[in-house]
Structures are given as C-alpha cells and as structure tokens.
C-alpha positions in Angstrom: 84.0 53.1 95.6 83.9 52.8 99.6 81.2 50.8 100.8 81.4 51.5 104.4 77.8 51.6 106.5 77.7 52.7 109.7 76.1 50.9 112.2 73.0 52.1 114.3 73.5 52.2 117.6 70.8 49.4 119.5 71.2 51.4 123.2 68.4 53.9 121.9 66.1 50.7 121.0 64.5 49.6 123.9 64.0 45.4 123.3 60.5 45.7 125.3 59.3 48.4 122.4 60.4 45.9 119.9 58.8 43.2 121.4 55.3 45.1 121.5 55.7 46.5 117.5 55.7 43.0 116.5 53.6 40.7 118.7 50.8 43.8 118.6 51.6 45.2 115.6 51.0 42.4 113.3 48.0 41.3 114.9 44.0 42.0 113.3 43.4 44.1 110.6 41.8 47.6 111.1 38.6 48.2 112.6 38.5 50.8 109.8 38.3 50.1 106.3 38.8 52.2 102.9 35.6 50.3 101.9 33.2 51.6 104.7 30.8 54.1 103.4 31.6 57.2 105.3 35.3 56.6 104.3 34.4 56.0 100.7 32.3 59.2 100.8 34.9 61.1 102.1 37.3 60.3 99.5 34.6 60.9 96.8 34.2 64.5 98.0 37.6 65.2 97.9 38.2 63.7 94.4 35.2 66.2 93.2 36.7 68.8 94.6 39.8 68.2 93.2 38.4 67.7 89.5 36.6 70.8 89.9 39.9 72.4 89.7 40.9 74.2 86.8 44.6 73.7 85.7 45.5 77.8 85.9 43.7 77.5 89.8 46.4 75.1 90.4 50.3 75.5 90.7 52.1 73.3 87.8 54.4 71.5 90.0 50.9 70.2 91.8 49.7 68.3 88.5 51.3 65.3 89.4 50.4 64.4 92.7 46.5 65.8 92.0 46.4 62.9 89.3 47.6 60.4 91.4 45.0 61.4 94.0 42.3 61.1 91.6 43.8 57.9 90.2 43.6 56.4 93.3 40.4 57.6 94.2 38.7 55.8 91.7 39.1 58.0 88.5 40.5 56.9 85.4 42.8 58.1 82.9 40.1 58.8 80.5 38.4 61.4 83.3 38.5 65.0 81.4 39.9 66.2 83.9 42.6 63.6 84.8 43.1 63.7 81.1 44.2 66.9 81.1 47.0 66.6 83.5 48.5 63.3 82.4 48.7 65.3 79.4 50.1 68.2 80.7 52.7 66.1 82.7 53.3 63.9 79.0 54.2 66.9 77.2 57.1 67.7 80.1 59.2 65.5 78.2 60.3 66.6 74.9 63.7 64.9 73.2 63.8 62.1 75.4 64.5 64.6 78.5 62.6 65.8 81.5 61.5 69.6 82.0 60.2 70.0 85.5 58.4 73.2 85.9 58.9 74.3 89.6 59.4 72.1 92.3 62.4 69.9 90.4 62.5 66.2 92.0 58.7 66.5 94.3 57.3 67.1 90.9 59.2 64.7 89.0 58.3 61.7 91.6 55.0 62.6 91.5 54.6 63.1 87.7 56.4 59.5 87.4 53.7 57.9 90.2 50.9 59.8 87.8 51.5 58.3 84.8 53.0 54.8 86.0 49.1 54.4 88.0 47.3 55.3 84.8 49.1 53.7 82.0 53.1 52.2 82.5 53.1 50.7 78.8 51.9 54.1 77.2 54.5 56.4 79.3 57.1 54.4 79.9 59.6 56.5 77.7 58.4 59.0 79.5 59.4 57.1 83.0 62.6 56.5 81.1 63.1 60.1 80.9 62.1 61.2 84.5 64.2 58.3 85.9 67.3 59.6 84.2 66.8 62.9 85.6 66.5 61.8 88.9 69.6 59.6 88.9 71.6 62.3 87.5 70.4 64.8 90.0 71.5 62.0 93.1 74.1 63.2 95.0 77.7 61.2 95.2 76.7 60.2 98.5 73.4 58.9 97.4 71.1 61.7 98.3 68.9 64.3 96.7 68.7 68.4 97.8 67.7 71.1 95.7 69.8 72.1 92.5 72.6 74.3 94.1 72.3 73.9 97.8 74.6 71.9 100.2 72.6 70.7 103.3 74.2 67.7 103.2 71.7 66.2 101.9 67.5 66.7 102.4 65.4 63.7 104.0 62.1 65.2 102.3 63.8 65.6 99.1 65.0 61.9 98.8 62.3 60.7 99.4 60.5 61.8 96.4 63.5 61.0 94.8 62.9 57.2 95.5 59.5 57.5 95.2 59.9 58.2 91.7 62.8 56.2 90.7 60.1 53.2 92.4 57.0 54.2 90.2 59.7 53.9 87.1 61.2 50.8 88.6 57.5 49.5 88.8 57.0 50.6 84.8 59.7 48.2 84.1 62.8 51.0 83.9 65.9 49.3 84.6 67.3 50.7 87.7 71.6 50.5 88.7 71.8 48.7 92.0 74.2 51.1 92.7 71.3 53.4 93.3 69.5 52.2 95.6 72.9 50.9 97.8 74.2 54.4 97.9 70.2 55.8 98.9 70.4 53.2 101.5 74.2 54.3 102.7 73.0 57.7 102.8 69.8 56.6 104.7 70.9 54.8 107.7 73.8 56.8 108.1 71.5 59.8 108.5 69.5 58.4 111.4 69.8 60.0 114.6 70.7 58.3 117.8 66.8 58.7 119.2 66.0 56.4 116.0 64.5 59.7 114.1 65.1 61.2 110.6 65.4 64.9 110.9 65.3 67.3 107.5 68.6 68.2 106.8 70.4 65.5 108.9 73.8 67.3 109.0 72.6 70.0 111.1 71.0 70.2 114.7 67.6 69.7 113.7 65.1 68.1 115.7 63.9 64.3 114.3 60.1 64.7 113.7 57.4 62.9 112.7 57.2 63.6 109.0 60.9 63.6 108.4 60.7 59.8 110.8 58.2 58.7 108.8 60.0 59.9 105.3 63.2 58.3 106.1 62.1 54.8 107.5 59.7 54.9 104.6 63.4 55.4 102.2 64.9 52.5 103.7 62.0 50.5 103.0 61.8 51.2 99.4 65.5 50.3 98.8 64.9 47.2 100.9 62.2 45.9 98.8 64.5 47.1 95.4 67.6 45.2 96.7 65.7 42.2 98.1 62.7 41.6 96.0 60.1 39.3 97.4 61.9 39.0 101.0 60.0 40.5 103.7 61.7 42.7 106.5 60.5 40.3 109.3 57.9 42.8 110.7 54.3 41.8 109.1 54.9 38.6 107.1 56.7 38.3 104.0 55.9 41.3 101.0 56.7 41.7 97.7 56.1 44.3 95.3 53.7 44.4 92.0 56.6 42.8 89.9 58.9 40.6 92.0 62.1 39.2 91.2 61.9 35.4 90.5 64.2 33.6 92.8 66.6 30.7 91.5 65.1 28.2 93.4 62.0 28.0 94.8 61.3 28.0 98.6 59.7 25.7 101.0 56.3 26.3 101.6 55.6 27.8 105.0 53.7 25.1 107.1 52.3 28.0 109.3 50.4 29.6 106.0 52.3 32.8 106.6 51.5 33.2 110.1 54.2 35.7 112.4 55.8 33.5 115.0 56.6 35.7 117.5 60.3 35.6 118.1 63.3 37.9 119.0 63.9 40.4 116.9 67.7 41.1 117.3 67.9 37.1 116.4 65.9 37.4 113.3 67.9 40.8 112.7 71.1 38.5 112.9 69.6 35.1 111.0 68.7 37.5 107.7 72.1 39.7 108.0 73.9 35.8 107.6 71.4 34.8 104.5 72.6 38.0 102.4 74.8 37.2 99.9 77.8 39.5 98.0 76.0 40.2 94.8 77.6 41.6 91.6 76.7 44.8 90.0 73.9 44.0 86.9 74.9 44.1 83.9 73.5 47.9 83.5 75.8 49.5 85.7 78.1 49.4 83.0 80.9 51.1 85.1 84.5 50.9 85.3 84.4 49.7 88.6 83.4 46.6 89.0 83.8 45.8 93.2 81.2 43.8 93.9 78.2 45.4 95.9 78.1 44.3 100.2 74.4 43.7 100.2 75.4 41.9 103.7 76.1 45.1 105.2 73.6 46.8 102.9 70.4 44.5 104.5 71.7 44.7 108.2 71.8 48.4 108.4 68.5 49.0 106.7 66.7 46.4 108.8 68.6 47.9 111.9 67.2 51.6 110.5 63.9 50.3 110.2 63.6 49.0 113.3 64.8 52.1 114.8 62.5 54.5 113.0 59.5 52.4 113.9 60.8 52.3 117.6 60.6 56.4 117.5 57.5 56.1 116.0 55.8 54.1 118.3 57.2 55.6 121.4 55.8 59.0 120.0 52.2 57.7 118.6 50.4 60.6 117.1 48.2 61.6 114.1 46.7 64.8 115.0 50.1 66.7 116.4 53.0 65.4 114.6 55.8 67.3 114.1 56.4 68.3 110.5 53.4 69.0 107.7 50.4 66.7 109.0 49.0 65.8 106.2 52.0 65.1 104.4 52.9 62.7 107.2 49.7 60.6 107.1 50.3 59.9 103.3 54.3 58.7 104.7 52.9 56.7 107.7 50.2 54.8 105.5 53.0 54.4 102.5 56.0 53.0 105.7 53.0 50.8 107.2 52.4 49.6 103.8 55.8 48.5 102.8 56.5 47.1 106.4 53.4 45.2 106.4 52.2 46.3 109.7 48.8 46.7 110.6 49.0 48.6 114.0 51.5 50.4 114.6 51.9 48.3 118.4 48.5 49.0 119.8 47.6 51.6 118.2 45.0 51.2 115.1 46.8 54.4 112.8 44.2 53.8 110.0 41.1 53.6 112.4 42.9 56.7 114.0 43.9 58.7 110.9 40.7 58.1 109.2 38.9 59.4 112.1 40.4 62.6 112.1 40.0 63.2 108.4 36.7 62.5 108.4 36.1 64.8 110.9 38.4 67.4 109.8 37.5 67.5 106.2 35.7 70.7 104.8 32.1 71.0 103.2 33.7 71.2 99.7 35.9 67.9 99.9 39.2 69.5 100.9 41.1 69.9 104.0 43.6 72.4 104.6 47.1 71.8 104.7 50.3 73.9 105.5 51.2 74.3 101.8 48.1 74.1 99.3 44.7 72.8 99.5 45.1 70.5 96.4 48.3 68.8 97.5 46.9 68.7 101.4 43.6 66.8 99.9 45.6 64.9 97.9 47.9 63.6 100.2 44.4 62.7 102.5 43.1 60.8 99.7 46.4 59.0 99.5 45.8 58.0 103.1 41.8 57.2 103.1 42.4 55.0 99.9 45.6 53.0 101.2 47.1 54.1 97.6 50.5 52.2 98.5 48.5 48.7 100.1 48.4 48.5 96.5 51.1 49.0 95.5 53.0 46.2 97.7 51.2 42.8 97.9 51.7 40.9 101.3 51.2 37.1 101.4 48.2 36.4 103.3 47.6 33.3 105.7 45.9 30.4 104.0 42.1 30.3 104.5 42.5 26.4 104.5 42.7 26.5 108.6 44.6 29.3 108.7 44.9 31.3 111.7 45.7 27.8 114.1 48.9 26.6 112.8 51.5 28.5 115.3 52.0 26.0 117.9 50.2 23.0 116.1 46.5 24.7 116.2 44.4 23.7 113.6 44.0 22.2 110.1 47.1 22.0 108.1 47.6 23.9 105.3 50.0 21.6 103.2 47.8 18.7 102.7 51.1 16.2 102.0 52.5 17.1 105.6 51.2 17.1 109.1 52.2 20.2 111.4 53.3 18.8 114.7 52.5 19.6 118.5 55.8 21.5 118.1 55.4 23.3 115.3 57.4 20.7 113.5 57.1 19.0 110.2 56.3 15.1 110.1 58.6 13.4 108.0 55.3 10.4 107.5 52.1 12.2 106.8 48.7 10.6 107.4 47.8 8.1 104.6 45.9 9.9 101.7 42.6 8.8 101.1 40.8 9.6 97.6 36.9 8.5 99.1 34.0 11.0 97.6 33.3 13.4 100.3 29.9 11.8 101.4 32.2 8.8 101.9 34.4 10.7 104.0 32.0 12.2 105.9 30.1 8.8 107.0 33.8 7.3 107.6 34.5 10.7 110.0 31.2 10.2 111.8 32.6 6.7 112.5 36.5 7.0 112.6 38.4 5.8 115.3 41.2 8.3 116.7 43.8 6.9 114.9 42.0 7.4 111.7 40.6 10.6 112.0 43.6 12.6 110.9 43.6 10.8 107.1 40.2 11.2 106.9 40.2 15.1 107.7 42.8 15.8 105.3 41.3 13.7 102.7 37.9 16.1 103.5 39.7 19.4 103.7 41.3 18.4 100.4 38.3 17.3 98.6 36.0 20.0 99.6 39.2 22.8 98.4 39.3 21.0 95.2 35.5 20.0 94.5 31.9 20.9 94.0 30.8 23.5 96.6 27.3 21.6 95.5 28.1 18.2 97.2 29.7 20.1 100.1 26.1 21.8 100.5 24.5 18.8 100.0 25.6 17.5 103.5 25.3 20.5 105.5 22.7 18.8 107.8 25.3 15.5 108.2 27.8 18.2 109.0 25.5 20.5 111.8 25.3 16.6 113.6 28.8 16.0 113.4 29.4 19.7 114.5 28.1 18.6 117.9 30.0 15.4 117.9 31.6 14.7 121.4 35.1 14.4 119.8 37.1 17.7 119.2 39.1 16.3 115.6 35.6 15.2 114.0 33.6 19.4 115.4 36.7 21.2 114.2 36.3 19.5 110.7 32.9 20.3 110.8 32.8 23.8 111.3 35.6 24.1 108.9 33.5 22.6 106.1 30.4 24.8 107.5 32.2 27.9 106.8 32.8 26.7 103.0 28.8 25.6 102.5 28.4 29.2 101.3 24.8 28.9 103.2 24.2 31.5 105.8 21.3 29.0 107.4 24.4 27.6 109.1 25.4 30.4 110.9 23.4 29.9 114.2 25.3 26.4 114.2 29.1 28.3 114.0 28.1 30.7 116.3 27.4 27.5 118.7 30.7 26.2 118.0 32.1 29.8 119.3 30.8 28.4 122.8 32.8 25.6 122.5 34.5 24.5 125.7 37.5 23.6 123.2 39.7 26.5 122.1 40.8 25.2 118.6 36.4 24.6 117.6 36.1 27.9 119.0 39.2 29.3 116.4 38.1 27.6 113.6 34.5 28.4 114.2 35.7 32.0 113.9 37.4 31.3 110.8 34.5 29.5 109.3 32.1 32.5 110.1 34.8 34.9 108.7 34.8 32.8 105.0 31.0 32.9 105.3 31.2 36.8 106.1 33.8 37.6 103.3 35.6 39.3 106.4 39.1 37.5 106.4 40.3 39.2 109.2 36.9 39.2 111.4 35.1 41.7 113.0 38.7 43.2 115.3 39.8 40.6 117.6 42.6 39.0 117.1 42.6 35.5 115.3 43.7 33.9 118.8 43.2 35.0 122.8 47.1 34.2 122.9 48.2 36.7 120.1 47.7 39.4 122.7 50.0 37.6 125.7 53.9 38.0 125.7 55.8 34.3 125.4 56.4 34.6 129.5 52.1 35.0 129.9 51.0 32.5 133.1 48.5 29.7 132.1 46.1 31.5 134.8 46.7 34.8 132.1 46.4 33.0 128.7 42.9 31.2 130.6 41.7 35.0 131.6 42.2 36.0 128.1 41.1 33.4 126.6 37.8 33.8 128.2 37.7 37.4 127.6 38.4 37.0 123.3 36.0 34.5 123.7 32.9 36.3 125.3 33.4 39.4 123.2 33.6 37.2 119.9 30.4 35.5 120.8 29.0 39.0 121.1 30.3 40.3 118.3 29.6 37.7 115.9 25.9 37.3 117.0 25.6 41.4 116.8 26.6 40.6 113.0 24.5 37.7 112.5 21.2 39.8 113.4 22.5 42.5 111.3 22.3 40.3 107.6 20.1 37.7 108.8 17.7 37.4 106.0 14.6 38.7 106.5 12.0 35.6 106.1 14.4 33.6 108.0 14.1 36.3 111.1 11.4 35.2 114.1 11.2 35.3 117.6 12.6 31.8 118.6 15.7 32.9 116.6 15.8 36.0 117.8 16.1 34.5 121.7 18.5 31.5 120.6 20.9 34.4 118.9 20.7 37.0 121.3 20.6 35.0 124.8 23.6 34.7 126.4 
C-alpha cells in the first residue's frame, strides 16, 4: 500500500499567528468555569428538558447523542430515562452486528460514545460490533461518506467516524493502526491551502468553521491514537484515559510541565526526527506487511494542526461561524480539548461560548439549532460541561512551586536536582538535609546564603511529605520569616503559608503580593491559589512575562510587570473579603485589606 502524504504548504501560516496561539494560547485558565452556578444551571435545564422527552418525540438516530448529553450532564445510566435509550441503542446489535436505524455512521459514533460513557465493561461487545461496522464502511483512502455516494470523501462524516472508532478504542476495542494512518492520509491531504477543512473537500467548497473545526479535531484524534501519551507541542503534554505505556520511562520535566515558549517550526522539526518506523500490530493480520511511516504520518498531522488552528484563530467567532453553530461549539471545545489549549490566542472561547448559550438558551432548557432541538441542546451541553476535558487528561504543572520554574523562577520541583539560572540542570544538588521541620525552620531563620538552598529543599520536602499539623503549628514563625529581609528565606515562607490550610494567613500572602521582589510576589500567588483551591487563580496569567513576546524591552517586561501586579493585588483582596469568615471580619481589617 502507498504511503505517500502530502505536505501542507507553510506560505498560508503566517509565523507571527503561530507565535501568538502558543505564547497566548496556553496561558491562564478560563475566566469561565463548567462549575459556576449559572453555567451549572444552565446545563441542568437543558438535561430536564431533554429527559422530558419521550422516545417517539424524538428521531431514532438522535438516541445516541441525547444519552451522551445526559451522561455528561450529570445523569446516570440508571436514569429512566437514560435507561431507556442505552437500551434502545443495546438492542441495535443483534448477532454480533450493528443495525443503525437512519443516520448510518453519526449514529453509530454517537451510540458507541453513549454506551462507552455509561458502562465500557457491560457494552463492550457491543463497541466490538459498532467498531466493525465503521471500519468496514472506511473508504480505501481512509474516509467515510454516506453508503452509495462519491464526494470524495465527507469531512462531517469522518469525523463521527473517528469519534466512534475513539469511544471503542477507549472501551478497550483493538483498533488496526492502519486505520487511523489512512484517516490521517485522508485528513491532511484534504486541507485547503487557507488552512481550512471544507465538507466535501474534492469540490469548490468554501472552508468553514464547523467543517475547520471537524477536520483539525480528526487529525487530533489519530494523533493521540498513533502517539499515545505524547502531546502535540501546543498546551503541554496530553494523554488520553488509557495511555500506552512507553518502553522506557522519561525524564522528569524540571519545569513541572510548564510551555517554554519556543519556535514552532523547530519543535515541528525536533518531533518529525523523534518518530520512529513502526511495524503494523499484530492485529492487522494482513498480507502486506510494509511497515507503517509514522515519520511522515506525525509531521503532516502536526503541520495540519497547526494549520487549522491558524484559520481558526485568524477567523475567531462563536456566534457567526460558518457551518451548523451549535454543532461547531461541541467541535471547538472537543479540538481545544485534545490540543490542550486554553485560549484559542487571546481569545477566552469557553468564557465566550458560554456566554452566548446562556444567553441564548430558551425558557424550557433547549436552544434551537439548524437540525433538531434535542441534538442542538445536546451538542450545547457537550460544550457547557467540557464533555471531552474529560475525556483527555493533560499533565498539569506541579503545585510544589510551580508556575516559577521557566527561566530559573522559583522552588524546584525535583527535590534531588537544582534548576539553574539557565534553565539548566545541576549535575551536584544542594546537600539533603533530614532535620524535623521546626529544625529547619529555626536553621532558615538563621542560614547563611550559602546554606539556604539545602535548607529550603529539605523544608519543601518535609512539609510535601509530612503532617499538615506541624506545618500549622509554626504558622506564626513562618508570618515573621515571611517579612524576613532576604528574598530565598520570604519565598519559602509564603510557600509553606499557602500549604498551612489556615485562611488567618491570608492577609500575610496578600502582603507578600506587594513584594518589591517578583519571584515573593509569584509564589505568593501560588500560595493563595493552593489556599483558594483555584490552581489557576482568579485570570491573570501565572507570570507578568507570559504575556510579552521573547524580543519584549526590560522597560516593557517592568510596565507589565507592574500592571499583573496591581491588578492581582486587587483581585486577590476582592476575593479575600468575599470568604473571609465572618467573626474574623472588623473594621481594622476591613482598612488593612481594602487600602491600597
């Protein structure tokens, strides 16, 4: 069989677009959240109007992707109603084979996400069934269209197609590699030269958003299948529910999973030269036994990728896309799931999309959609819940210090190694020290420069591996040494504040946000976001320089720094007054918190 993958052409890409997805686009988490009430409302509505359906009110082919919905909006298999269709769905395969009812592969993907969410053990000879039914009805060239028609292949149409063969995949249904290479062939060699998808790419059709959104979203599915528990480079390393195990395990990232901004086209280039020429699996079973180019394979989906998200970003919408709206939100939040990406550049598309659904969604629950209003409240559910966040987990930064490490900020993370100035390992870490932590404490009050590094390691370890009691036991030695004139001895305090569990401590970290030195002032942050149970803060990014591009001016990185800092003292202090406890709230605190 021909392997041959064409490349995408980089002239469409402009490097400057590329630059801003990453450097913006991995930055802070959402303002928005599925767990904020009015969100979490929302959703409820819609699942109770969804469940008030009664199966003949709704089209069979629908059944699939109403109990995923429901699934995922907090329902459980043993819900009557959900009951009903996972039943329904069940009795679709009879004799170890698949009967679709109407809409052929869109409702066999979304009959296999149904019953992989609810139970993959209990129905996974039926995800046997509907994955043989979808690989059968793949195209030779790797796509899927509807039984009898020769477009050439349909972008909408293979996706579902993946999305299915992943929910069985998930289950534990052994997929042929050969699968998911000739998806990806198909895939990037469909992608027009503005970086779009369009719906049947053989003909003149315009790329839009949906179809964008759909075929990106392909090539990250077969990435993840091909290269399990590698990331694509774009929001830290992901891996999905059931990861490969690799032959040897890898060196712990001394940054604690933090991006390093870097060029793209050179980490496009440093993970093409990593791939390796794999052999088919055993379950091919095939005459042919060439061995699979996962080389070329992993350079033209990252190059896809990168081209889809490029189109995306240059033509930012939620509430005019072109294509099915509704069906695009549930594709943009499944694509920024599997790329990891938590802006899409600057813009917030889960603060955004939310926004409008909230505000667009009917008094009964549903919102209204091109096709149906079950599938178009489904597919907003989908979106408001995050269904495919999780799906794919995403390796988070360490809390240990986190947040500091790019460029040699903060506390390390591997307690056997020090991170240098450089971002460098040190081949002779600080001497261990195995002192009880009052010990260590007194000997960090008292430490002289040379000595403090040891001693804060020793401290960071004990208190990660000890008695939260003893660390609250000297949270008063800890606010003094908090105000301690030397930088190493207040940044290991407010670190150790953060874990005291003890809100009393608060007004003391949001003192340290005032610092005049910028790695106190980080780790302050990241103290008062462990305290909060917020790991990625209140919106800012985890550090002023996160927002600069590499050629920023020291006069620009000190102008930003100064702005972060100002509006993370406000916004930390507008918390703190928020969930203050009540008998500890009186006028003197009142001034201290709010004067500026």
């Amino acid at each position: 069989m021909r392997r041959e993958w064409r490349s995408v052409r980089r002239g469409f890409i402009s490097g400057a677009v590329v630059c801003a997805l990453i450097a913006v686009g991995t930055g802070p988490a959402n303002a928005a959240s599925p767990d904020d009430p009015p969100i979490r409302a929302a959703v409820e509505r819609a699942v109770r109007y969804l469940t008030s359906q009664s199966l003949e009110q709704m089209q069979s082919d629908h059944y699939g992707l109403v109990a995923y919905a429901c699934l995922k909006g907090g329902r459980t298999p043993k819900d009557p109603f959900v009951a009903k269709l996972l039943d329904a769905i069940a009795k679709r395969v009879n004799g170890g084979k698949y009967h679709p009812t109407l809409h052929f592969y869109y409702e066999a993907a979304c009959d296999a996400m149904a019953l992989e969410a609810a139970d993959p053990v209990k129905y996974k000879p039926h995800l046997q069934a509907i994955a043989d039914y979808l690989m059968e009805a793949q195209r030779q060239g790797g796509q899927w269209d509807y039984p009898g028609q020769e477009n050439g292949g349909d972008t909408s149409i293979t996706q579902y197609g993946l999305l299915g063969l992943w929910a069985c995949a998930r289950a534990g249904v052994k997929i042929p590699q050969e699968v998911w290479v000739k998806a990806a062939q198909w895939q990037a060699a469909s992608q027009k030269r503005d970086g779009g998808f369009a719906y049947h790419p053989r003909t003149d059709q315009a790329t839009t958003h949906s179809m964008t959104t759909a075929g990106t979203g392909n090539l990250c599915i077969v990435f993840h299948q091909l290269f399990p528990g590698q990331g694509l480079g774009l929001g830290g390393k992901s891996e999905t529910k059931k990861p490969a195990k690799p032959k040897q395990e890898k060196q712990k990232d001394p940054f604690g999973g933090r991006l390093k901004k870097m060029d793209f086209d050179r980490q496009i280039e440093k993970l093409a030269k990593q791939a390796e020429t794999v052999q088919k699996p055993a379950q091919d079973d095939g005459d042919d036994k060439t061995p699979v180019n996962l080389r070329g394979a992993r350079t033209a989906i990252l190059n896809g990728v990168r081209g889809g998200l490029t189109w995306l970003l240059r033509r930012y919408t939620i509430a005019q896309p072109s294509g099915w709206k509704l069906y695009y939100l549930y594709a943009l939040e499944r694509l920024m799931a599997l790329t990891n990406l938590k802006t899409l550049g600057p813009h917030d598309w889960y603060a955004d999309g939310s926004q409008y659904l909230l505000t667009s969604q009917k008094p009964d629950g549903s919102w209204e959609g091109t096709y149906t209003q079950q599938s178009a409240t489904a597919f907003a559910v989908l979106f408001l819940t995050r269904a495919t966040s999780k799906i794919v987990k995403h390796a988070e930064p360490e809390q240990l210090g986190a947040g500091l490490l790019a460029g040699g900020r903060g506390l390390p993370s591997d307690l056997s190694k020090a991170i240098g100035a450089d971002g460098s390992i040190r081949k002779d870490p600080p001497k261990k020290i195995d002192d009880p932590l009052d010990k260590l404490l007194e000997g960090l009050a008292s430490a002289d420069l040379d000595d403090i590094e040891a001693t804060q390691q020793a401290i960071v370890r004990t208190v990660q591996l000890g008695n939260r009691e003893e660390l609250i036991g000297q949270k008063e030695l800890l606010k003094q040494l908090a105000e301690d004139p030397r930088v190493e001895v207040r940044r290991t305090a407010v670190w150790a504040l953060g874990r005291c569990e003890d809100l009393s401590v608060v007004p003391v970290l949001l003192k340290a946000l005032e610092d005049p030195d910028l790695d106190v002032v980080v780790e302050a942050r990241n103290a008062l976001c462990v305290l909060a149970r917020r790991p990625r803060g209140l919106g800012l990014p985890d550090h002023p320089d996160d927002t600069l591009p590499p050629t920023a001016t020291q006069a620009e990185r000190e102008q930003a720094r100064k702005k972060w800092q100002a509006e993370l003292v406000k916004r930390w202090r507008e918390w703190y007054l928020r969930i203050r406890p009540y008998d500890e709230r009186d006028d003197v605190l009142e001034l201290t918190v709010r004067k500026r």
